[in-house]
The first five atom37 places (N, CA, C, CB, O) and aatype in JSON, in Angstrom:
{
  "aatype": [20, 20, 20, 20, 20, 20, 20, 20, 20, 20, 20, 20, 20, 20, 20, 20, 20, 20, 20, 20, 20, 20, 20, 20, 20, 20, 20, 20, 20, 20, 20, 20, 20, 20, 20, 20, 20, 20, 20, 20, 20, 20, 20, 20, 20, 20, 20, 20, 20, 20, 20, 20, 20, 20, 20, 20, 20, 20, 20, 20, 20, 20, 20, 20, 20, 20],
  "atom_mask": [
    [1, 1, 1, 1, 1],
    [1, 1, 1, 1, 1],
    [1, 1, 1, 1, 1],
    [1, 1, 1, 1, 1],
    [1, 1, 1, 1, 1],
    [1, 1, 1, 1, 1],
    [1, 1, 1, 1, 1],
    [1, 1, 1, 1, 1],
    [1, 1, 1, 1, 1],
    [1, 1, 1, 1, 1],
    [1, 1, 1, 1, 1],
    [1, 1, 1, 1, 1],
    [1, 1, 1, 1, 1],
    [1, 1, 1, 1, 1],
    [1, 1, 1, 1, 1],
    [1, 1, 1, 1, 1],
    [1, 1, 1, 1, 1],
    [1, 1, 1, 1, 1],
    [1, 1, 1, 1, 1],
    [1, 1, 1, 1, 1],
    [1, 1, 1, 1, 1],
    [1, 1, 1, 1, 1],
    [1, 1, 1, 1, 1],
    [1, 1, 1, 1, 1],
    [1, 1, 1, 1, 1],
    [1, 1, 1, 1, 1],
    [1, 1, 1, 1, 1],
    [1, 1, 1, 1, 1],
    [1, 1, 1, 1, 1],
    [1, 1, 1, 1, 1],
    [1, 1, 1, 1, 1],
    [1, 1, 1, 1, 1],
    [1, 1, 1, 1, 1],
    [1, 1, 1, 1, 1],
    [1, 1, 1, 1, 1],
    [1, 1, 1, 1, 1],
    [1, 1, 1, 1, 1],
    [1, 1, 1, 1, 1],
    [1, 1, 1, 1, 1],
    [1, 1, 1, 1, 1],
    [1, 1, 1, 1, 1],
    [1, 1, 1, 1, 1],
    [1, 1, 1, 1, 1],
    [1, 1, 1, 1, 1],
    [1, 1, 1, 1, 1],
    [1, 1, 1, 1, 1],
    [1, 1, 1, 1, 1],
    [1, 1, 1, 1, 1],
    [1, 1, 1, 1, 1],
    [1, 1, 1, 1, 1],
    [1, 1, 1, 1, 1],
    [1, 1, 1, 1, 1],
    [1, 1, 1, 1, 1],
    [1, 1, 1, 1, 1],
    [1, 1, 1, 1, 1],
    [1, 1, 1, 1, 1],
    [1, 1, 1, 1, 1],
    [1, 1, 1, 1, 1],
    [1, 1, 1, 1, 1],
    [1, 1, 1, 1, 1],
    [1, 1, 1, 1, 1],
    [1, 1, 1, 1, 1],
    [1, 1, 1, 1, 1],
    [1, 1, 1, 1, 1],
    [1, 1, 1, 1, 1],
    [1, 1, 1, 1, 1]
  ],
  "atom_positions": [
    [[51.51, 74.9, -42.53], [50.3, 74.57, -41.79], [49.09, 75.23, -42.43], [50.44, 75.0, -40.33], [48.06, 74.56, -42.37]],
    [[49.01, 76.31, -42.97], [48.34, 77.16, -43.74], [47.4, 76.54, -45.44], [49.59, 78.23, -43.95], [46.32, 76.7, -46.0]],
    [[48.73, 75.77, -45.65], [48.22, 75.44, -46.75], [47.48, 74.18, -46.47], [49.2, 75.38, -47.77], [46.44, 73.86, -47.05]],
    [[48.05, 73.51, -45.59], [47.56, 72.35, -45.43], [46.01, 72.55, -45.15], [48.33, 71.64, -44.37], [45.16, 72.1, -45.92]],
    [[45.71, 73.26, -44.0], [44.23, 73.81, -43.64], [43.53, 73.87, -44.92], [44.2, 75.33, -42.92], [42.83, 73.01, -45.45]],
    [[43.92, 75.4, -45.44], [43.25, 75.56, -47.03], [42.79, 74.39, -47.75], [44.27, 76.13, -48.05], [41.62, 74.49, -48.13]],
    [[43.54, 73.0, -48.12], [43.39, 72.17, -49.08], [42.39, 71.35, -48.19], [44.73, 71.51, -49.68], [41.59, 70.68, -48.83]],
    [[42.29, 71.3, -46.88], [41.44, 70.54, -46.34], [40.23, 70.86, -45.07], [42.28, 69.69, -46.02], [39.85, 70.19, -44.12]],
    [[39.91, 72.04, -45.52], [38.6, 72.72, -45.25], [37.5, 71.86, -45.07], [38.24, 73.62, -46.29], [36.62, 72.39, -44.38]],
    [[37.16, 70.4, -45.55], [36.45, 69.83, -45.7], [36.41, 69.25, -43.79], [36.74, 69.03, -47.05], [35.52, 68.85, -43.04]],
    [[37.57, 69.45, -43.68], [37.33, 68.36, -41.97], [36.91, 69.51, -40.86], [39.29, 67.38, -41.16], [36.56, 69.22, -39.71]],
    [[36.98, 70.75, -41.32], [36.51, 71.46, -40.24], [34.68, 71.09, -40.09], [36.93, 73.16, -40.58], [34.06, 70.95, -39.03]],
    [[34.19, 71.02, -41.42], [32.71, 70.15, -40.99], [32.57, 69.04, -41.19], [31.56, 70.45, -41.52], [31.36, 68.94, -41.36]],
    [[33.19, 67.7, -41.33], [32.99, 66.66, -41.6], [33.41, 66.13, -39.62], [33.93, 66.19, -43.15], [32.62, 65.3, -39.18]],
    [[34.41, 66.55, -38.71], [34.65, 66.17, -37.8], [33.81, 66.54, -36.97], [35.62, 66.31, -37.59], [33.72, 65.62, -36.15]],
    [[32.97, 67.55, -36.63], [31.38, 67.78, -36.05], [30.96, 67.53, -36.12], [30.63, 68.26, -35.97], [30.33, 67.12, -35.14]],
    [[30.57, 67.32, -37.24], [29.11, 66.02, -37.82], [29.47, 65.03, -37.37], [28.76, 65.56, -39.52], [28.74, 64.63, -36.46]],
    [[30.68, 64.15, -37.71], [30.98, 62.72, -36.98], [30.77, 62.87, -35.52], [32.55, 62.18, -37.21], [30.23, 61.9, -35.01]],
    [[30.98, 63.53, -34.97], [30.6, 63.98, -32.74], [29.45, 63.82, -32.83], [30.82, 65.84, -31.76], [28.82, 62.89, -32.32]],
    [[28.89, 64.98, -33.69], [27.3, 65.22, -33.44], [26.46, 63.42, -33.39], [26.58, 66.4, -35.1], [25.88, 62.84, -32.47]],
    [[26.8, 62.94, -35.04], [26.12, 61.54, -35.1], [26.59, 60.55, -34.04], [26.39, 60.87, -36.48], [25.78, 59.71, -33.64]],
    [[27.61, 60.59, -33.64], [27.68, 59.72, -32.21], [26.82, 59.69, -31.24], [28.66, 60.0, -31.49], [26.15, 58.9, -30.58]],
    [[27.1, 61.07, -31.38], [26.45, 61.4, -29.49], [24.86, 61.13, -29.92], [26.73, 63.64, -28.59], [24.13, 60.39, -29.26]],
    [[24.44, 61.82, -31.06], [22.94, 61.13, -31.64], [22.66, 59.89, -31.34], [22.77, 61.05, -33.1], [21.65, 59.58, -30.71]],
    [[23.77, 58.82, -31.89], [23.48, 57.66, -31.17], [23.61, 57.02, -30.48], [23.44, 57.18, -31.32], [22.97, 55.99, -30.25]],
    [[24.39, 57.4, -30.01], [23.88, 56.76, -28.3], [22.92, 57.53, -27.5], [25.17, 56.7, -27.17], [22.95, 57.44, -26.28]],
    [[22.24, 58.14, -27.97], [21.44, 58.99, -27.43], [20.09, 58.41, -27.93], [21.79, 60.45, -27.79], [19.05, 58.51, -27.28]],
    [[20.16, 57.96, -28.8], [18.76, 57.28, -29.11], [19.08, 55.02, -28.84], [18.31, 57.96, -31.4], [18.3, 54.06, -28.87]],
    [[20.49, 55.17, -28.63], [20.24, 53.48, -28.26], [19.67, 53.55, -26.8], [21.87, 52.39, -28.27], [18.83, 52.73, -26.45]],
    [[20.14, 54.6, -25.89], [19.49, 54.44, -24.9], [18.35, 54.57, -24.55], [19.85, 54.8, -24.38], [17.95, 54.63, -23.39]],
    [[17.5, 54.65, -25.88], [16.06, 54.67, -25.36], [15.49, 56.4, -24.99], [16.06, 53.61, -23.81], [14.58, 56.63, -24.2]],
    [[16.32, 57.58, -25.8], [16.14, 58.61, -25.81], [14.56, 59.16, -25.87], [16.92, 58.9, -26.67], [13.98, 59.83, -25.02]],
    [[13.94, 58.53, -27.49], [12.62, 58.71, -27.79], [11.74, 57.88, -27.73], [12.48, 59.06, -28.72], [10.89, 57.92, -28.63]],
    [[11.62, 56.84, -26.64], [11.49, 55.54, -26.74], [10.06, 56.28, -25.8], [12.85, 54.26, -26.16], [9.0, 55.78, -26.19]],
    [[9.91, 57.18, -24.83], [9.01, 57.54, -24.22], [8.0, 58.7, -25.07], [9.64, 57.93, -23.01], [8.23, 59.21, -26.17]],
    [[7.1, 58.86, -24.37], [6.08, 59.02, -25.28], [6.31, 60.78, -24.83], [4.41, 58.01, -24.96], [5.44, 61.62, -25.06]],
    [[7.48, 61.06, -24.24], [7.47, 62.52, -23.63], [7.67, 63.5, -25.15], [8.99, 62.77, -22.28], [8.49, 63.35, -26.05]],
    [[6.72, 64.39, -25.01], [6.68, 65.6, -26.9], [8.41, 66.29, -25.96], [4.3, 67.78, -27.24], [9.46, 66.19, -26.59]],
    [[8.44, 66.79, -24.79], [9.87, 67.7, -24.17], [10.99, 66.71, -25.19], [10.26, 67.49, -21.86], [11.51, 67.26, -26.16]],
    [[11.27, 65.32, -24.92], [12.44, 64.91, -25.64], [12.48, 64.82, -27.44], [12.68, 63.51, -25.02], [13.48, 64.58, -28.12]],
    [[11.31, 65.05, -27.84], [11.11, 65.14, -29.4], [11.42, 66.52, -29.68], [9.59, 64.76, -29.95], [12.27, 66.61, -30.56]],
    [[10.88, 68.03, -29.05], [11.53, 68.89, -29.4], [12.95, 69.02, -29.3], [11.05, 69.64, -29.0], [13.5, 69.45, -30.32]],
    [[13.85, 68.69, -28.07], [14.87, 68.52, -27.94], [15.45, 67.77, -29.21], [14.95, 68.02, -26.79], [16.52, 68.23, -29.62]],
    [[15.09, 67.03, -29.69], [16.2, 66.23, -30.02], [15.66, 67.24, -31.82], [16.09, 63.95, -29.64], [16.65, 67.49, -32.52]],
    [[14.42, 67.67, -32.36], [14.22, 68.28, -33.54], [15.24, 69.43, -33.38], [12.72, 68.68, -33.8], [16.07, 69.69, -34.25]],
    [[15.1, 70.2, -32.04], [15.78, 71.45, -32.13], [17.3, 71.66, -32.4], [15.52, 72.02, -31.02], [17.86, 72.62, -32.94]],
    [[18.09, 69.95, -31.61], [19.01, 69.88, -31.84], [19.53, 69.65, -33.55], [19.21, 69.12, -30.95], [20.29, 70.48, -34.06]],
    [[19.17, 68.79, -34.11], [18.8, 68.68, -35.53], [19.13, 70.2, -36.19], [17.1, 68.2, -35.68], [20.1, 70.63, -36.81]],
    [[18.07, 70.72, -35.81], [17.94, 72.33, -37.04], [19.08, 73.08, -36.14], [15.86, 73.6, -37.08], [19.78, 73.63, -36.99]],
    [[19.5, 73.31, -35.15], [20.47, 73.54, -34.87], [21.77, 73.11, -35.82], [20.37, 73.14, -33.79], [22.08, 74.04, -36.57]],
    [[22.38, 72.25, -35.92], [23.2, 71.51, -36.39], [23.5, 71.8, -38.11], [22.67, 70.2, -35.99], [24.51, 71.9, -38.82]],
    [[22.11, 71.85, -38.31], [22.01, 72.23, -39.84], [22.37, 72.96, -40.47], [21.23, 72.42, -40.25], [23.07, 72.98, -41.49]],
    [[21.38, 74.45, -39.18], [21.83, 75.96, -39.55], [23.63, 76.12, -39.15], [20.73, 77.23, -38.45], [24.22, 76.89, -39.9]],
    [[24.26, 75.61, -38.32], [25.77, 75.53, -38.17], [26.47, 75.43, -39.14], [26.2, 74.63, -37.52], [27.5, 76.04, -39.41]],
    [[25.71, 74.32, -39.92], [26.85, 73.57, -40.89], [26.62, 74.52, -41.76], [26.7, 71.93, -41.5], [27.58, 75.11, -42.24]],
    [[25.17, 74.91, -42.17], [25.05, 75.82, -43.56], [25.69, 77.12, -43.51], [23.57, 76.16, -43.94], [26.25, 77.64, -44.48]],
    [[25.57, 77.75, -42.08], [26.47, 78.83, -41.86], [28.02, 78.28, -42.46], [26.45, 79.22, -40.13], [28.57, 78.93, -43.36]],
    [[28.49, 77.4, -42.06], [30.03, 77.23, -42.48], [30.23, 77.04, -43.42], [30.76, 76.43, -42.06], [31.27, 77.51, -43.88]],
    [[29.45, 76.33, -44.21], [29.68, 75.81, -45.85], [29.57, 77.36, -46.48], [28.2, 74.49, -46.62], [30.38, 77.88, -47.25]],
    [[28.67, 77.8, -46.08], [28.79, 79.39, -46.61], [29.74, 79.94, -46.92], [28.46, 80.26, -45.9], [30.12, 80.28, -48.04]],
    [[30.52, 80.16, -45.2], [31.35, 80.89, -45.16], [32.77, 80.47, -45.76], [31.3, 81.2, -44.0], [33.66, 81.24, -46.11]],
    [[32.78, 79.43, -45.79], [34.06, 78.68, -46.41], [33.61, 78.76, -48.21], [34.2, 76.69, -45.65], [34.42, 78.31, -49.02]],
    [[32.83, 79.12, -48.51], [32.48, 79.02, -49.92], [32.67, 80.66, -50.32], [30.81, 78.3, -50.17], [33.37, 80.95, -51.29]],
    [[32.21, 81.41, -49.75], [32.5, 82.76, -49.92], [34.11, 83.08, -49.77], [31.65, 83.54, -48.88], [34.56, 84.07, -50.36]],
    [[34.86, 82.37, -49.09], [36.65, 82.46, -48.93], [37.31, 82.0, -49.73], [37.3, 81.86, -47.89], [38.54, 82.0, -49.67]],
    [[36.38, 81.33, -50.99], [37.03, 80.52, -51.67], [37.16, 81.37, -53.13], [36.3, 79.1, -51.65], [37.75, 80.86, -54.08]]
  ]
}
């Protein structure tokens, strides 16, 4: 099970990102930013740089283990 993980490090961030972009969209088919409200534009930027700094944290850390 060990090795298997090791060789495929890649899905621990590739399967978040796939959630994350879902839920992104349906979050914008429903007409998320469709209103002129700035509250749902920070939300949805903050979520963004959120997401980013996550991933870059992990790519890091999985790059430094390597």
């Amino acid at each position: 099970m060990k090795k298997l993980f090791e060789k495929n490090k890649f899905i621990l961030i590739l399967v978040p990102l796939g959630l994350f972009i879902v839920f992104i969209n349906k979050k914008l088919n429903t007409g998320f930013l469709s209103s002129s409200k700035i509250e749902n534009h920070y939300i949805f930027v903050g979520l963004l740089l959120l997401i980013v700094f996550i991933l870059l944290f992990t790519i890091i850390k999985i790059d430094k283990n390597s």
